[in-house]
N, C-alpha and C positions, 0 to 999 in steps of 0.2 A: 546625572543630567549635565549637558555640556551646550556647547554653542558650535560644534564644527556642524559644517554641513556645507552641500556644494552648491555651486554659482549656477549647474547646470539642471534641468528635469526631463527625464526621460521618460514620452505617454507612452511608451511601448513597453513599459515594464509591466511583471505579473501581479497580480495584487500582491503575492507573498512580497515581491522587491518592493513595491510601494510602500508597505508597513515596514522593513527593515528601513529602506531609505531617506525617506520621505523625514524629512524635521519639523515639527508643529511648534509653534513658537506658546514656549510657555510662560502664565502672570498669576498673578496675584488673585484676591478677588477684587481687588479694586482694577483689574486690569492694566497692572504695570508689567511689566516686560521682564519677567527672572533669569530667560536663556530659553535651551531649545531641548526637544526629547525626540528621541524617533517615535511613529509614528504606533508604531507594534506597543512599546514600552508605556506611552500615556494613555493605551488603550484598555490596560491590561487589568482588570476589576480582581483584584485578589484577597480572598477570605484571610482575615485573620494579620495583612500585611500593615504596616505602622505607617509604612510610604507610599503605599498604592491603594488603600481602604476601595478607593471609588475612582480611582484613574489621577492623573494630574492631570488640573487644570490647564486648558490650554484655549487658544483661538481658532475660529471656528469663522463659517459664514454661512448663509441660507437665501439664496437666491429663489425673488419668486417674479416670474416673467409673464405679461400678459400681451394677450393680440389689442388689436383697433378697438373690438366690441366688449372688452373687457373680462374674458375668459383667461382662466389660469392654467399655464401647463405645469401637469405632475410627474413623476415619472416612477415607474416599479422598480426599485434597487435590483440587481441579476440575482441570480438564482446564488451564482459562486463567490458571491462579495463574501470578505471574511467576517464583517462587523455589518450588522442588520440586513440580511439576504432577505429578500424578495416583498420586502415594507413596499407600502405607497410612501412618498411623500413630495415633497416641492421642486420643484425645476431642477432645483441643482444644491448640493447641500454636502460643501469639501471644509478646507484647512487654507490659511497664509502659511506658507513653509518660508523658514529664516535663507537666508543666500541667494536669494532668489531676484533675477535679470530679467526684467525688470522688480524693483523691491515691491515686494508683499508686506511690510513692516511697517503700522501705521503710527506714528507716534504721540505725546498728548495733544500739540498743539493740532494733527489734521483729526483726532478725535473731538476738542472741542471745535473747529469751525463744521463740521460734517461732512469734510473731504473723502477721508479714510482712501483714499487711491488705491493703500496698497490691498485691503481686501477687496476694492473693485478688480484691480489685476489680478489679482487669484481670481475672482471669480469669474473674468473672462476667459482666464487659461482654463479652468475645469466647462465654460460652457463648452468650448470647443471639443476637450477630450471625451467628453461626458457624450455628447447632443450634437457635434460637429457643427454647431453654432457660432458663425466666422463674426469676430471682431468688428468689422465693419455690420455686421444688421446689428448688434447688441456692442456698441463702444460703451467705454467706461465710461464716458460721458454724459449717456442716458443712462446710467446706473444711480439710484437712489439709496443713501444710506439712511435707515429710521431710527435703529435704538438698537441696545444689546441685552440679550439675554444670558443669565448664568443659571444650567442647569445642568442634572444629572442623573442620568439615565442604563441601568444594563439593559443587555440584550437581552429582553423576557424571553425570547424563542430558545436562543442559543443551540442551532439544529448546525450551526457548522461544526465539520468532523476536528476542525484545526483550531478547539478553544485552548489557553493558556493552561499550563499546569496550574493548580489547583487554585481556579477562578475560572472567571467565562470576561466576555469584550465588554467595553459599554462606551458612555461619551459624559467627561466631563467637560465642559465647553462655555465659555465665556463668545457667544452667537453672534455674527455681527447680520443685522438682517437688511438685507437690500430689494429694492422694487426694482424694475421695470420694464415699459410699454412697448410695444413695436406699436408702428402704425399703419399694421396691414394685418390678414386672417392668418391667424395662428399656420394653418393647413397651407398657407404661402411662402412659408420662413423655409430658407436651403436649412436640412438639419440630414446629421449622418449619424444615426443613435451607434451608440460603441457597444456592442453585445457583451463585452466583457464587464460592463458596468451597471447595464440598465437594460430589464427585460423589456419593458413598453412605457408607452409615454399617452400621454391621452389631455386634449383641452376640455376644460369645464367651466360652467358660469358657478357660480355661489353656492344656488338649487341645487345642483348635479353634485358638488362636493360632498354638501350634507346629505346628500342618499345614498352618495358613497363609502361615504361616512358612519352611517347610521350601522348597529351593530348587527342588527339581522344582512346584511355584506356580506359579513364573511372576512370583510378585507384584512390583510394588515396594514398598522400605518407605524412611521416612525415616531416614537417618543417625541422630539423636539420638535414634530410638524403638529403632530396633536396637541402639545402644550400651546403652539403658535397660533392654530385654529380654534383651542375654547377660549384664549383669552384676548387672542389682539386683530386676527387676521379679519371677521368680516366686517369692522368698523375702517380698518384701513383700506379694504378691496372698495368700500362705497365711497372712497374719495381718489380715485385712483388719479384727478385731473386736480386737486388739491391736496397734496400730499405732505406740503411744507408745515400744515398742522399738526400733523404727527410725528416729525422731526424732532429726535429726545437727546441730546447727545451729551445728556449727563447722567440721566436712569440707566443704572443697571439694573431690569429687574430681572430679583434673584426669584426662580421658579422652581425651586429644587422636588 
């Protein structure tokens, strides 16, 4: 585990480049800052390993974005993602990578005022690459920081051909979770879904989630969006215009 990594990110890489390249900024559980791993390496769930039991812990984020009337966009992870292919889960749900221009690196004092900038800037670069969701409808400035989650999760499917020798993927993640609104219909927002990331995307009110939800579905859903939705999401979706109540930014809750 080291700290090089580069100033620059390029969306036009393969997933296989993005897990070689890509540096996740890795902490503590108390969410201090230890240095950086690539992206492949912290992913890497390996039986029997002294240093990789369950991945290293790293920083994470989960964006969840709503229209005017209060509906939530989801989105289907693609088919050929290497780590949880073809889950449902929340709008948008990447990494702060270290080196990164503008910085992705939030440190204690913009954690305790509820700044956090730099996982809002990650999270605007992934809307764009993700969802083609330009900066200007979703500025970081309408981006809402609530609390963080540390959890840990493998890939129960594990149907990609390209799992780790003797282990499979998963997500150890210290989650930084962010809200927010447009003030217009979901089905209005310019959006250019990236095929290589995301097979569909779909708006839902609350109702619609939990029946999509519900396990005669069929669905899959991601580990950290399911933890998100039994314990925190529909008390937060019912204050969407009051949200400073739920502003935690000393709880880490640990959901492992």
């Amino acid at each position: 585990m080291g700290n090089r990594s580069s100033s620059t990110w390029d969306a036009t890489q393969t997933q296989e480049d993005f897990m070689r390249n890509d540096r996740v900024i890795v902490v503590s559980a108390a969410d201090d800052v230890l240095g950086s791993e690539t992206k492949e390496n912290a992913h890497k769930f390996i039986e029997g390993s002294s240093t990789t039991p369950r991945g290293t812990l790293h920083r994470a984020f989960s964006v969840f974005l709503f229209d005017d009337s209060g509906r939530l966009l989801l989105q289907q992870r693609a088919a050929n993602k290497i780590t949880f292919p073809s889950v449902w889960t929340n709008t948008c749900c990447s990494h702060q990578l270290t080196g990164q221009k503008p910085d992705e690196m939030d440190d204690a004092s913009a954690i305790a005022s509820g700044a956090c900038d730099g996982a809002k800037r990650a999270a605007t670069r992934k809307l764009k690459h993700e969802l083609g969701i330009d900066a200007k409808d979703v500025p970081t400035e309408s981006i809402k920081f609530l609390t963080r989650l540390h959890y840990c999760a493998a890939d129960e499917f594990a149907e990609n051909a390209n799992q780790p020798v003797g282990g499979t993927w998963g997500e150890h993640e210290m989650d930084y979770i962010l809200f927010a609104k447009i003030a217009r219909a979901g089905e209005s927002l310019p959006m250019a879904v990236n095929a290589e990331e995301i097979d569909d995307t779909k708006w839902v009110t609350a109702s619609e989630l939990k029946a999509m939800m519900d396990q005669s579905s069929g669905l899959r859903w991601s580990p950290w969006f399911r933890i998100i939705a039994e314990k925190f999401l529909y008390a937060w979706w019912t204050d969407l215009d009051s949200l400073d109540k739920h502003v935690d930014v000393e709880t880490i809750h640990k959901v492992m």
